[in-house]
Backbone as CSV, one residue per row, in Angstrom:
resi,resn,N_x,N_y,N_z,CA_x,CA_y,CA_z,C_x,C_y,C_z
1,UNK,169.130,25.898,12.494,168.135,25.495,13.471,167.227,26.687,13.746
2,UNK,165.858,26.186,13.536,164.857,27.364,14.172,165.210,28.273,15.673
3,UNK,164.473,28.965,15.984,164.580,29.601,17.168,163.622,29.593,17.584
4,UNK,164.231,28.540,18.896,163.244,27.596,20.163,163.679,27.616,21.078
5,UNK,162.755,27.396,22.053,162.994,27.427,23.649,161.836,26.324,24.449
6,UNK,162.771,25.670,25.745,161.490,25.284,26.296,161.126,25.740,27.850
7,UNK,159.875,25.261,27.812,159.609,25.864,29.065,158.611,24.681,29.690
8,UNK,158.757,25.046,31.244,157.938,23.924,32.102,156.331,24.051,31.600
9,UNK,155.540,22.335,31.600,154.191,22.528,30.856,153.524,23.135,32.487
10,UNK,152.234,23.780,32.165,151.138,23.794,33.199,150.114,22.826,33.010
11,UNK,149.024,22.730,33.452,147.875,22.167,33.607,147.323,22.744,32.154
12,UNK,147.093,24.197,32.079,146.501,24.534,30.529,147.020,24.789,29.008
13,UNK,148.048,23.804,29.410,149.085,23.237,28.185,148.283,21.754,27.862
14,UNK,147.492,21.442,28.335,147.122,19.463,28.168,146.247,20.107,26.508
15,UNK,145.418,20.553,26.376,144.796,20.429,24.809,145.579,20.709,23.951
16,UNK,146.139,22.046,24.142,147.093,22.332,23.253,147.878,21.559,22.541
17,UNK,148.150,20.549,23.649,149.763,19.372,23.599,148.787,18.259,23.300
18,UNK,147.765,17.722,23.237,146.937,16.862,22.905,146.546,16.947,21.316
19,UNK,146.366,18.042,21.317,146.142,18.084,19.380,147.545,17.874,18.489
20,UNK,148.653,18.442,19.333,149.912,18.179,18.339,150.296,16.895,18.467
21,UNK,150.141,15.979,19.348,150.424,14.567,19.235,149.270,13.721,18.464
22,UNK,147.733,14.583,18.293,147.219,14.137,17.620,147.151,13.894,16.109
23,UNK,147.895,15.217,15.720,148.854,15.372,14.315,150.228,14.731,14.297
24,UNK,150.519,14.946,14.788,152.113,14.541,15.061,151.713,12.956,14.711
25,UNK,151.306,12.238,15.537,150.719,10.827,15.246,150.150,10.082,14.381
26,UNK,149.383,10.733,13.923,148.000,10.548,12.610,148.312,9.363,11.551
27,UNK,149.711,9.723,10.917,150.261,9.007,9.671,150.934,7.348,10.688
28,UNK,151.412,7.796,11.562,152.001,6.561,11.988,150.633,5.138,12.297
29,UNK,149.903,5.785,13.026,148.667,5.222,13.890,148.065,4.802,12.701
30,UNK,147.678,5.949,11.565,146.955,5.214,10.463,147.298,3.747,9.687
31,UNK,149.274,4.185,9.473,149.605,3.008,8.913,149.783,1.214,9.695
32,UNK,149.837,1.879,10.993,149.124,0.174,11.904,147.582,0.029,12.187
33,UNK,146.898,0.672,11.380,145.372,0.504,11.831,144.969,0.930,13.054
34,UNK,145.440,1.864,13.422,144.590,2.057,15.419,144.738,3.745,15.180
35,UNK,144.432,4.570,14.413,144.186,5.673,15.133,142.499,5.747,14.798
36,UNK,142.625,6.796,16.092,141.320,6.622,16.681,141.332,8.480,16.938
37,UNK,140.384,9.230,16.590,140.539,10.609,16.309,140.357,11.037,18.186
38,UNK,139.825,9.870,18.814,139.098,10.309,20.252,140.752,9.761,21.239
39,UNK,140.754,8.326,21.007,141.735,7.977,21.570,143.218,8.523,21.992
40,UNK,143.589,9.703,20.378,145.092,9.738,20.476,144.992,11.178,21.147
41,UNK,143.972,11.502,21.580,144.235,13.105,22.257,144.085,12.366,23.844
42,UNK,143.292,11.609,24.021,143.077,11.053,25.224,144.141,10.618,26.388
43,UNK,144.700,10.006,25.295,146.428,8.968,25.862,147.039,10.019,26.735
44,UNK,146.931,11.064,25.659,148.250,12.314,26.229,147.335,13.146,27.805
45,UNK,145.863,13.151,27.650,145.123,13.961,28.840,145.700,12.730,29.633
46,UNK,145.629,11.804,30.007,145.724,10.617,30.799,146.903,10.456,31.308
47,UNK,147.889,10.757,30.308,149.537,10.676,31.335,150.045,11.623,31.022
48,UNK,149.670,13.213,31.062,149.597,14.371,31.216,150.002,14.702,32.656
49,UNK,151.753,14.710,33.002,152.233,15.407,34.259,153.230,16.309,34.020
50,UNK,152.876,17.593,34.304,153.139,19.122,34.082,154.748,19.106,34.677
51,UNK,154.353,18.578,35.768,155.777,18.334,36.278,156.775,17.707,35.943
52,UNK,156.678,16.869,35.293,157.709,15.988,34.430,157.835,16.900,32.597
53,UNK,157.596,17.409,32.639,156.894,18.055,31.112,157.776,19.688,30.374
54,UNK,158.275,19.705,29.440,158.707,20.630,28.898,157.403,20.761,27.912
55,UNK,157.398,22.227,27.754,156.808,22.432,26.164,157.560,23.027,25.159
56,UNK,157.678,23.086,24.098,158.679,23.165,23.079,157.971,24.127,22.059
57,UNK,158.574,25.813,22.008,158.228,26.716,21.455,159.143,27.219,20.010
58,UNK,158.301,27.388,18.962,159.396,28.189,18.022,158.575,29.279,17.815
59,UNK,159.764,30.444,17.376,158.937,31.233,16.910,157.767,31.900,17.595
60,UNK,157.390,31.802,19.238,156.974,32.010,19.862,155.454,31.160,20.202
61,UNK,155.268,30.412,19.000,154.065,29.118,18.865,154.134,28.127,20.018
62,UNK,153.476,27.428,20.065,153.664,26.169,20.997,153.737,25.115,20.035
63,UNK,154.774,24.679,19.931,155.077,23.566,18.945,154.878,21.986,18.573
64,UNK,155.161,21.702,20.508,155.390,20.286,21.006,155.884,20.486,22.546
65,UNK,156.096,19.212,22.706,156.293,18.712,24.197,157.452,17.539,24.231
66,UNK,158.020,17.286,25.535,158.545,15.798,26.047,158.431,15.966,27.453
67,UNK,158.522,14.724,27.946,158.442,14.570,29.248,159.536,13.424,29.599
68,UNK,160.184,13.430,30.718,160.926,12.572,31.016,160.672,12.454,32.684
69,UNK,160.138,11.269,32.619,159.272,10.634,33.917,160.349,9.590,35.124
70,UNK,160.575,9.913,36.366,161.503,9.277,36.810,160.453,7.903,37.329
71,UNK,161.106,6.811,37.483,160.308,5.326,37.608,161.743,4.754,38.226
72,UNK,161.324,3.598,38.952,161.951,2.714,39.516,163.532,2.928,38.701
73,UNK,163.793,2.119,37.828,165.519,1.854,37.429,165.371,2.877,35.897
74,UNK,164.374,3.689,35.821,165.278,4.593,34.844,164.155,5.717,34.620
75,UNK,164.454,6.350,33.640,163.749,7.427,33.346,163.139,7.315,32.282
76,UNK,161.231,7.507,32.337,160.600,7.495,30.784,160.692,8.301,30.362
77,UNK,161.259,8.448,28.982,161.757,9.481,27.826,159.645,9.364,27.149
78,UNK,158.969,10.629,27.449,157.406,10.149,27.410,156.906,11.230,26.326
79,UNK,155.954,10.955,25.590,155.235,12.494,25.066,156.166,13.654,24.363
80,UNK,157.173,13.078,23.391,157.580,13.495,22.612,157.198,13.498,21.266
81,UNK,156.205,14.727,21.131,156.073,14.913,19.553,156.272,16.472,19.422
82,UNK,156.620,16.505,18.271,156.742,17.667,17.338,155.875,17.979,16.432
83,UNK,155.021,19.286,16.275,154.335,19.785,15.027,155.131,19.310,13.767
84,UNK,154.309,19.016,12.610,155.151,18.605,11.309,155.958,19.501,11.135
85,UNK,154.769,20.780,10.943,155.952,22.249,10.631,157.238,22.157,11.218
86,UNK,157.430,21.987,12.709,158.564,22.250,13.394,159.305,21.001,13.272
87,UNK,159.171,20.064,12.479,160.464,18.544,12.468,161.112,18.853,11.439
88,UNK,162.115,18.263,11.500,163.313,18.491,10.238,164.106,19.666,10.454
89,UNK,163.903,20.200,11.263,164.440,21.442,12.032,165.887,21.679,12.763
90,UNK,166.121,19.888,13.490,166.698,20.394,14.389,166.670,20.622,15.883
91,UNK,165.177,20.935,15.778,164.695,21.024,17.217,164.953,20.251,18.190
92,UNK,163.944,19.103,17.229,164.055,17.483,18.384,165.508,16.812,18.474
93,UNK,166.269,16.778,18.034,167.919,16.497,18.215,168.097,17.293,19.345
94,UNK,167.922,18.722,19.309,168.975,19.337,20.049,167.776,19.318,21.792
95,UNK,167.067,18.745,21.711,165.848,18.977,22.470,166.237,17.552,23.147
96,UNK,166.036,16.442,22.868,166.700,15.163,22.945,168.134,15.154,23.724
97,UNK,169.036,15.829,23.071,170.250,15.971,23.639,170.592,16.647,24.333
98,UNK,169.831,17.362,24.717,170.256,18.305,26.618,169.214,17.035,27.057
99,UNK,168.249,16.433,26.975,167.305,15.716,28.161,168.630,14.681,28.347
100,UNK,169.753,14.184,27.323,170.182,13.023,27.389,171.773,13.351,28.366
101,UNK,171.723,14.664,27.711,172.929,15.232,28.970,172.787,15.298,29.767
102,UNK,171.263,15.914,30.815,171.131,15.782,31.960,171.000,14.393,32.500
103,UNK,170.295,13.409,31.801,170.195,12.156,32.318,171.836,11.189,32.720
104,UNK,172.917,12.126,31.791,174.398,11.542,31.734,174.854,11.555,32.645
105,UNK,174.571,13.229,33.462,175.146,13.992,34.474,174.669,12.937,35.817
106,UNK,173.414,12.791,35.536,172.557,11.960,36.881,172.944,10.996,37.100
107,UNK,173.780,9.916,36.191,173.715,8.756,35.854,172.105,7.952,35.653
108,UNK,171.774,8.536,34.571,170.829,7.987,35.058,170.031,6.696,33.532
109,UNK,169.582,6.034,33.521,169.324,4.725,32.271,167.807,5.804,32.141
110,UNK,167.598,6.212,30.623,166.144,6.295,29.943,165.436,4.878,28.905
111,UNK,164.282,5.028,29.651,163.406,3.889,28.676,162.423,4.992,27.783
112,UNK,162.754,4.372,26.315,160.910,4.857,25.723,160.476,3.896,24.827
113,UNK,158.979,4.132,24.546,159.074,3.357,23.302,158.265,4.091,22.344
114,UNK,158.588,3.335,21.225,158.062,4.052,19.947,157.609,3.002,19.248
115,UNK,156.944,3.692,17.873,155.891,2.853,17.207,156.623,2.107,16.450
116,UNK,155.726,0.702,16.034,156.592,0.134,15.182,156.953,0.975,13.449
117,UNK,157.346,0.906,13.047,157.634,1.583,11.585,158.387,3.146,12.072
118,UNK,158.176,3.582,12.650,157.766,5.247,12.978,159.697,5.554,12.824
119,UNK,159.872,6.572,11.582,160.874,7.037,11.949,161.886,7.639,12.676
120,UNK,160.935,7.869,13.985,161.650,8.321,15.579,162.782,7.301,15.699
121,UNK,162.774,6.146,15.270,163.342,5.273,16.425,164.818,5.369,15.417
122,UNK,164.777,6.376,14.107,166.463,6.289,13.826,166.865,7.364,14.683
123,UNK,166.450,8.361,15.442,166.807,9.458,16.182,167.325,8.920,17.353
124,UNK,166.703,8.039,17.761,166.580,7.530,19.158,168.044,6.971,19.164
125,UNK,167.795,5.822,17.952,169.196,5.177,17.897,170.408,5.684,17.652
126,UNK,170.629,7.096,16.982,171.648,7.509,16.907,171.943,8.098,18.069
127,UNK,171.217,8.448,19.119,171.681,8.727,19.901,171.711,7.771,21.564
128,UNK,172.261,6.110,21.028,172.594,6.002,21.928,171.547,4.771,22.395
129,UNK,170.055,4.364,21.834,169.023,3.737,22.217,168.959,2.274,21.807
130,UNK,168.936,1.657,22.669,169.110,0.080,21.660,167.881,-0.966,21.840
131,UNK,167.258,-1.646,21.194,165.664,-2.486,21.251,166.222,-2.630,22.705
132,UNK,165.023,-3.381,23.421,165.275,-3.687,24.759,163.591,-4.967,24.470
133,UNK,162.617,-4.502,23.478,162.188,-5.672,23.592,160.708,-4.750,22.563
134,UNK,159.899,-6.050,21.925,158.742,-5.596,21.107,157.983,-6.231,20.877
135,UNK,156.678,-5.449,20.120,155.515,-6.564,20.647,154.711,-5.998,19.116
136,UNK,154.090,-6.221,18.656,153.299,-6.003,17.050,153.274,-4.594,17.012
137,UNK,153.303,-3.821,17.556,152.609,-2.253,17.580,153.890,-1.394,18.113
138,UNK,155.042,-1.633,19.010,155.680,-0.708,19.713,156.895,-1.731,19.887
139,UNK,158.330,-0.282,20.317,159.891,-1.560,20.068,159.655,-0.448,21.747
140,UNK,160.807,-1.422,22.705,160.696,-0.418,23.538,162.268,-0.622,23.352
141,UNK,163.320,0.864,24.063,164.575,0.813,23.751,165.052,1.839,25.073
142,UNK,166.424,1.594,25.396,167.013,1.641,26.098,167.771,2.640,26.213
143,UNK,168.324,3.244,27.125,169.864,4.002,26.908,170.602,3.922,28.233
144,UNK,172.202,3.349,28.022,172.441,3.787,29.486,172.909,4.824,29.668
145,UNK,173.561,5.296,30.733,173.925,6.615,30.644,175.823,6.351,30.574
146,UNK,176.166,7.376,29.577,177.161,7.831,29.400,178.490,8.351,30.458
147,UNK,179.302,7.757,30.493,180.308,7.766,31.758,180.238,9.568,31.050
148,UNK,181.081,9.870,32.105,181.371,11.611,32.039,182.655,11.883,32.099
149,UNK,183.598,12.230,31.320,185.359,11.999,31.178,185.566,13.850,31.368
150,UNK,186.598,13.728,32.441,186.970,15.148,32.431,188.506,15.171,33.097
151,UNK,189.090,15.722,32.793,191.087,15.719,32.953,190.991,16.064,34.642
152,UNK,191.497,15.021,35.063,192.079,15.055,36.603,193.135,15.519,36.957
153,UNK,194.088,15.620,35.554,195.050,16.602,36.196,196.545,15.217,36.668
154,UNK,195.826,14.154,36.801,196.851,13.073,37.143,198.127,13.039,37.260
155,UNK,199.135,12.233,37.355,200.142,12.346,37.275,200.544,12.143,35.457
156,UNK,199.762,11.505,34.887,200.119,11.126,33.357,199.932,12.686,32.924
157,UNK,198.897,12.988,33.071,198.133,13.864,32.347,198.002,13.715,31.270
158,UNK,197.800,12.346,31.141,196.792,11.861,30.142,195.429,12.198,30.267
159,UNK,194.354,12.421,29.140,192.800,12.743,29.361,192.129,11.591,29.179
160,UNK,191.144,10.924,30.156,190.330,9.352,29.859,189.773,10.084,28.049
161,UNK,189.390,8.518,27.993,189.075,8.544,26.537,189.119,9.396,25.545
162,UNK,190.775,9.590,25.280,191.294,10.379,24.037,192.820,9.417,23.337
163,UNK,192.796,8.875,23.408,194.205,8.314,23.113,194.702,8.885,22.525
164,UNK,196.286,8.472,22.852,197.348,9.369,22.471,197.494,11.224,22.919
165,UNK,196.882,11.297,23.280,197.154,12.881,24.331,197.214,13.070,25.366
166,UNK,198.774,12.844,25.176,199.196,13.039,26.730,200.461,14.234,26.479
C-alpha cells in the first residue's frame, strides 16, 4: 500500500477535489452518455461540505476525497473518488474501512450510490453494501452497521461470534 494520509477538507480544497472527480469520472460518465466537461466539476462545488470531508493524500499530493454526510436514518458515504494514479493501491479499501469502522462503532446504517456499470460498486459490495434500489444511470446501496463482539468475561467465557472457543 502507498503512503497516505487523510486530512479534514477546507473551503480551498473544492477545485482541487473538483478536477479529480472530474478525471476520476470521465470513463464512467462517457460510457452512459452524460459527461459534461462543465457539469462534473460543478456537482462536486455544489455539495462541497468541508465539514463532512476528508482529503486523501499520497506521497504528499492531493489525491482524492470522501465525505460521509450524516442525514435523517443514515449516513451518505458522498464524493469518493480517487486519482487513477492513486487506485489499485489500496488506498480506497483501507480509506473505506476506517469510514466503515467508525460508522460500526456509532451504530450507524451508510447510504451511497454509484454509477450504473462503474466498478466501485464491487468494493462497496465486498464490504458489506447491498442494492437498496435503481434507476437507468445509478444503483443506490446500503450498509447496516456491524454488531461489535468483544469478550465479557462471562461466566462461559465463551467469545460472541467465534464458535467453539471457550
Amino acid at each position: 500500500m502507498a503512503d497516505w494520509e487523510t486530512r479534514p477538507a477546507t473551503a480551498a480544497d473544492v477545485e482541487a477535489l473538483a478536477e479529480v472527480r472530474a478525471v476520476a469520472m470521465r470513463a464512467d460518465l462517457e460510457r452512459l452518455g452524460r459527461y459534461d466537461e462543465h457539469r462534473v466539476r460543478q456537482r462536486l462545488r455544489e455539495g462541497f461540505a468541508p465539514a463532512h470531508t476528508l482529503v486523501i493524500e499520497a506521497g504528499g499530493a492531493l489525491v482524492g476525497c470522501v465525505a460521509l454526510r450524516p442525514a435523517d436514518d443514515a449516513h451518505w458515504l458522498e464524493h469518493f473518488y480517487l486519482a487513477p494514479h492513486a487506485q489499485g493501491r489500496g488506498i480506497g479499501t483501507a480509506v473505506l474501512t476506517g469510514l466503515l469502522d467508525r460508522a460500526d462503532r456509532d451504530g450507524l446504517r451508510v447510504r451511497l450510490d454509484v454509477l450504473q456499470g462503474s466498478p466501485a460498486r464491487r468494493l462497496y459490495e465486498r464490504h458489506g453494501f447491498v442494492p437498496e434500489r435503481e434507476d437507468a444511470v445509478d444503483v443506490f446501496l446500503v450498509r447496516e452497521p456491524r454488531p461489535r463482539y468483544g469478550w465479557s468475561g462471562g461466566e462461559s467465557g465463551a467469545r460472541p461470534g467465534r464458535a467453539g472457543s471457550s
